[in-house]
C-alpha positions in Angstrom: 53.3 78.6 61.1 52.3 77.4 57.2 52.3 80.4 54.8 51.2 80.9 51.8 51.0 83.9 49.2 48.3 83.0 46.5 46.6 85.0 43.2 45.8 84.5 40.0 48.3 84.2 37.3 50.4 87.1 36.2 49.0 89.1 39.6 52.9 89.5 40.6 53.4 86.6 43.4 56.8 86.2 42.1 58.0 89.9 42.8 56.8 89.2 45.8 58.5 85.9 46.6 61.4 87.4 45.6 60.6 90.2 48.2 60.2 88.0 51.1 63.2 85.7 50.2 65.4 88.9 51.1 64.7 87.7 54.8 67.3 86.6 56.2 64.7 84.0 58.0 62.0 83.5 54.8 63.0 80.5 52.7 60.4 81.4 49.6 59.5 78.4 47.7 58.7 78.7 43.9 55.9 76.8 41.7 56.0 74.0 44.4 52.0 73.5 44.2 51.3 74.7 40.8 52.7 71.7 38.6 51.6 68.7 41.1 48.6 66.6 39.7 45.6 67.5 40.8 44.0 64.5 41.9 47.4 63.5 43.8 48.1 67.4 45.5 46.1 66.4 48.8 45.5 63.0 48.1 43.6 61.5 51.4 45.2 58.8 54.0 48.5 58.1 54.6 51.0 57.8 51.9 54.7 56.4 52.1 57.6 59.4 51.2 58.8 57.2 48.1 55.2 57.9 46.8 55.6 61.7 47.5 58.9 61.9 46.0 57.3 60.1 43.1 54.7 62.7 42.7 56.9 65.8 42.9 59.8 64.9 40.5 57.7 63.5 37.9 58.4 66.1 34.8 55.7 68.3 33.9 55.3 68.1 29.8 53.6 71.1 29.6 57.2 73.4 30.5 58.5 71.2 27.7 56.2 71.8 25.2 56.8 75.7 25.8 60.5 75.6 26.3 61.4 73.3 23.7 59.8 75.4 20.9 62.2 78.5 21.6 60.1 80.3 24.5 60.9 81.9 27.5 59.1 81.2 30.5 60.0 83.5 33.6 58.8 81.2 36.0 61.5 78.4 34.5 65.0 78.8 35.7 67.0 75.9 35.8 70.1 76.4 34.1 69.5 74.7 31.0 73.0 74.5 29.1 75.4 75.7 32.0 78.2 73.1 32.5 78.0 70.1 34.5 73.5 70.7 34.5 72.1 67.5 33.7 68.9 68.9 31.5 68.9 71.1 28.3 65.4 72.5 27.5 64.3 69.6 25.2 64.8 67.4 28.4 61.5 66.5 30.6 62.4 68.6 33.4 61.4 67.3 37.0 59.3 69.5 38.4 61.3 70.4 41.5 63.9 71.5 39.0 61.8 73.5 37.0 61.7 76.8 39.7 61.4 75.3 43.3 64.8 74.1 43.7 67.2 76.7 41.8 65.4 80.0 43.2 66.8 77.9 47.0 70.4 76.8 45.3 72.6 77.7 42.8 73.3 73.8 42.6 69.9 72.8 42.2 71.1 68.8 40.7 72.6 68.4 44.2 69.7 69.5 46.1 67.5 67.2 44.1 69.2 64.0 44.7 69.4 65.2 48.4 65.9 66.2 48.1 64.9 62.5 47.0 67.1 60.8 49.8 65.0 63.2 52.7 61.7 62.3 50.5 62.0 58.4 50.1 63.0 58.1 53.9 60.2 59.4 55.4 57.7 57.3 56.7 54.0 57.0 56.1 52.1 60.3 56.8 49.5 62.6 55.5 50.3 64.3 52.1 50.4 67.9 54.0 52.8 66.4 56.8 54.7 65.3 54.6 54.7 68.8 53.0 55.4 70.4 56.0 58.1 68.6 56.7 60.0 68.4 53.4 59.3 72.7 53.8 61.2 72.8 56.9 63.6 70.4 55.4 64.6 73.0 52.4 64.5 76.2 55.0 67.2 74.8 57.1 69.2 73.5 53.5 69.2 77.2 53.2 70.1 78.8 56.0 66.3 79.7 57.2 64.1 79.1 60.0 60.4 79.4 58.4 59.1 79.2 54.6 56.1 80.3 52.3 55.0 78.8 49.2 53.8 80.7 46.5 52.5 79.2 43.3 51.3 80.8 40.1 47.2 81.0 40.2 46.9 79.3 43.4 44.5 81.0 44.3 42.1 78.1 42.3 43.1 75.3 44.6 42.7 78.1 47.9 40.2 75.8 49.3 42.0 72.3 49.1 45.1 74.9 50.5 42.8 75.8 53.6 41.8 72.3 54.1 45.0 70.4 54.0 46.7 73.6 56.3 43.8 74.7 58.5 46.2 76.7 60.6 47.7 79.0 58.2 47.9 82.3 57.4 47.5 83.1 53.1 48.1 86.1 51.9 46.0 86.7 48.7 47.9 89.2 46.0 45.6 90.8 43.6 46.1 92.9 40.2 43.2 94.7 37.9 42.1 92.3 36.2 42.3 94.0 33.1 46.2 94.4 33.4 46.5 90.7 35.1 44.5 88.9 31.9 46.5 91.2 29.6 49.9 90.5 31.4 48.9 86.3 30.5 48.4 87.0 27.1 52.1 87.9 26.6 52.7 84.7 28.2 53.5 82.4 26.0 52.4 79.0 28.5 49.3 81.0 29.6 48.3 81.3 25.7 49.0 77.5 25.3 46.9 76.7 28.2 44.1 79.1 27.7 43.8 77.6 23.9 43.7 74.6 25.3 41.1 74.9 28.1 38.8 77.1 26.0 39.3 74.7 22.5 40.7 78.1 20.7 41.9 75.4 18.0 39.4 73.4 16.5 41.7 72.4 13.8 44.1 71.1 16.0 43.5 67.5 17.7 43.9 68.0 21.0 45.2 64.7 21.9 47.8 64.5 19.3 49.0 68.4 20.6 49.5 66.6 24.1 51.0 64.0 23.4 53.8 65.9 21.0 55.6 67.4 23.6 58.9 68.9 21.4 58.9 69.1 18.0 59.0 66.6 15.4 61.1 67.5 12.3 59.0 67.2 9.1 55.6 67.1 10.9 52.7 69.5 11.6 53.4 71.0 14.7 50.0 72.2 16.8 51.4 73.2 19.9 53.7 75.7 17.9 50.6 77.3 16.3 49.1 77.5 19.2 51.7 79.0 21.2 52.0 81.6 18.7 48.4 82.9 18.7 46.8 85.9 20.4 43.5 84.2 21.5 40.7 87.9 21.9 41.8 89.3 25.7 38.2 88.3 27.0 39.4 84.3 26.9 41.8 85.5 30.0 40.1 87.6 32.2 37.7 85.1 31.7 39.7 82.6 33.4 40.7 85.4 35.8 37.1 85.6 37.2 36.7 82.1 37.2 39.9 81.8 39.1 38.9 84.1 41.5 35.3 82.8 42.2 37.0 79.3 43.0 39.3 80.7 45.7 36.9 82.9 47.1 35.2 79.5 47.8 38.2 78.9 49.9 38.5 82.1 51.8 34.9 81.9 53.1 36.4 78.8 55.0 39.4 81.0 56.7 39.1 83.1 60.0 39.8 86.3 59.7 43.3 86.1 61.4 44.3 84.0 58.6 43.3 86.0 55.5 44.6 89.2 54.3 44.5 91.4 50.6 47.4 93.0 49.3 47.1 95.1 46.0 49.5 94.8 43.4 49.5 98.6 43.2 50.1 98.6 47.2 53.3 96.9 46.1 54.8 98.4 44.0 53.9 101.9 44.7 54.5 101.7 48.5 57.0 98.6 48.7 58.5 99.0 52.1 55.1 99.8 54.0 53.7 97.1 52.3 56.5 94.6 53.0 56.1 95.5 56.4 52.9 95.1 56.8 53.2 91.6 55.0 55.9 90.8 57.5 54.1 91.5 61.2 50.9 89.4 59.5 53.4 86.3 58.9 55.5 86.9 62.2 58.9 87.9 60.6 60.7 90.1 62.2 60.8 92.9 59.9 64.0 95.2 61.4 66.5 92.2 61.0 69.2 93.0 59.0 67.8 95.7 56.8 65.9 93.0 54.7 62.4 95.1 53.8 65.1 98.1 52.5 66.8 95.7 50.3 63.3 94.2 49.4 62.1 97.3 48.2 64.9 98.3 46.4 63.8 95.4 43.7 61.1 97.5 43.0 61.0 99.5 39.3 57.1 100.8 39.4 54.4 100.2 37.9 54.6 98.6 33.8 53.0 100.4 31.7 49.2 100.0 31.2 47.9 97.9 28.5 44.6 98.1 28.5 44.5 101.6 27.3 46.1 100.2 24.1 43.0 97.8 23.0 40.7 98.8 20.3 37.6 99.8 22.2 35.4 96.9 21.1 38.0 94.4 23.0 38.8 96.5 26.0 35.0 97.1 26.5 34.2 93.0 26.1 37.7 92.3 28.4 36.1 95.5 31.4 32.6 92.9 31.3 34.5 89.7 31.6 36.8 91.2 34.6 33.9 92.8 36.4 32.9 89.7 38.6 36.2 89.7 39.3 36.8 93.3 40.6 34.0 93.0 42.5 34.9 90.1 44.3 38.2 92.2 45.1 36.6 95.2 45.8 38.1 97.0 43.0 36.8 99.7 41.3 34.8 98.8 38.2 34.9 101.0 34.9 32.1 102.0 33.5 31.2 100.8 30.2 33.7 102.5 27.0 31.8 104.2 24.3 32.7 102.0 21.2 
């Protein structure tokens, strides 16, 4: 069975990776999606495994631009500047290396070279075949029988996910979208990107940010400024709703064996009936070894509110832009703040 977890950014997909990866049969595969191009993802037709391997270790400047600057990215944990790694944070980074790899390994280099060998020898297939069986490939690197893939904001690219995997099951995490657009604005690659998709910078040439991807000594440095703005909170839960809309595009094409909702709040305030449900809809056997106790158990409640700390003006322009949102979730919608 193919399994995916999806959401928007900052919904807390990786909590819940790190949930399922307490399975002693669950290999939980970071960020593998996320920082693939586009137009190559699900490219059509049959494609040779040296041009998959060439798509998925190509390095992703955008980490760079963040890491190299001084920021800390969550999501990124190769470990830069531990003896014997090959990549410090200036470095372009392959993507594997950036999360997927060193959440599976704590020798992530060696996996990668292996990781290549298993990628370049496979024969001509169809980019999701070829995904499914590099997937089983890693589970059994690992010590595990089945996988799921979980990438930040995935929920975007839902539909090409339901296309390329028409068999599997997805289950879609969700967060207010008030606390979700809030939690991206502390996040210092969701600020560069949301700058950059919304043109928050008119000042800055786009094209010369890009193409700086660490820091020059002596020169103007764009990307720095805009990594350390605070762009209004509307900007993100703008891109929250949009996300959503796009993969509710995508969920219209499931059946409803495939598809199920899992609050945020359900997490973390009632982890192991949750995890449990989470389990029987992905067919893990959820008494094995105490696994959903020891899942739970990474569980520290709920983090604190923001919203209820914006002036009233912003939280009252960030509850309109969320509302399409919440409704598409089914979530409660506030009613409108006296300013």
């Amino acid at each position: 069975m193919d399994r995916f977890v999806v959401g928007t950014g900052r919904c807390g997909s990786t909590l819940l990776s790190r949930m399922l990866a307490t399975s002693p049969e669950m290999a939980s595969l970071f960020e593998f999606f996320n920082g693939l191009p586009g137009d190559r993802r699900f490219a059509p037709g049959k494609v040779p495994g040296t041009d998959v391997w060439e798509i998925v270790s190509r390095p992703h400047p955008f980490v760079t631009m963040v890491t190299s600057r001084g920021h800390e990215v969550e999501e990124v944990c190769y470990p830069f500047g531990q003896p014997g790694k090959r990549f410090g944070k200036d470095d372009d980074v392959p993507w594997l290396l950036v999360s997927t790899l060193p959440r599976l390994t704590d020798d992530p280099d060696r996996l990668f070279d292996e990781s290549r060998e298993f990628l370049r020898a496979q024969p001509s297939r169809t980019m999701p075949e070829h995904y499914r069986a590099y997937f089983e490939w890693l589970a059994r690197q690992c010590g595990k029988t089945t996988w799921n893939e979980r990438s930040g904001s995935s929920i975007e690219y839902l539909p090409a996910l339901a296309e390329a995997f028409p068999e599997a099951r997805f289950v879609h995490l969700h967060r207010e979208g008030e606390e979700a657009s809030l939690s991206m604005r502390e996040h210092a690659a969701f600020r560069l990107a949301i700058s950059i998709v919304y043109g928050l910078d008119p000042e800055v040439d786009l094209a010369t940010a890009l193409s700086t991807v660490t820091p020059v000594p002596g020169r103007d440095d764009p990307v720095a400024r805009m990594l350390a703005r605070r762009p209004h909170a509307a900007h993100f839960g703008t891109f929250w709703s949009d996300q959503l809309a796009t993969g509710f595009r995508g969920v219209a094409r499931l059946r409803p064996e495939q598809y199920i909702e899992v609050s945020f709040e359900d997490l973390v305030d009632r982890p192991a009936e949750t995890m449990r449900r989470i389990a029987g809809f992905f067919e893990m056997d959820a008494e094995r070894d105490g696994w959903i106790d020891r899942a739970a158990a990474m569980v520290r409640g709920r983090p604190p509110a923001r919203a209820p700390e914006l002036p009233a003006a912003e939280r009252e322009r960030l509850a309109e832009v969320c509302r399409a949102g919440n409704r598409l979730l089914g979530r409660p919608v506030p009613s409108r703040i006296e300013v």
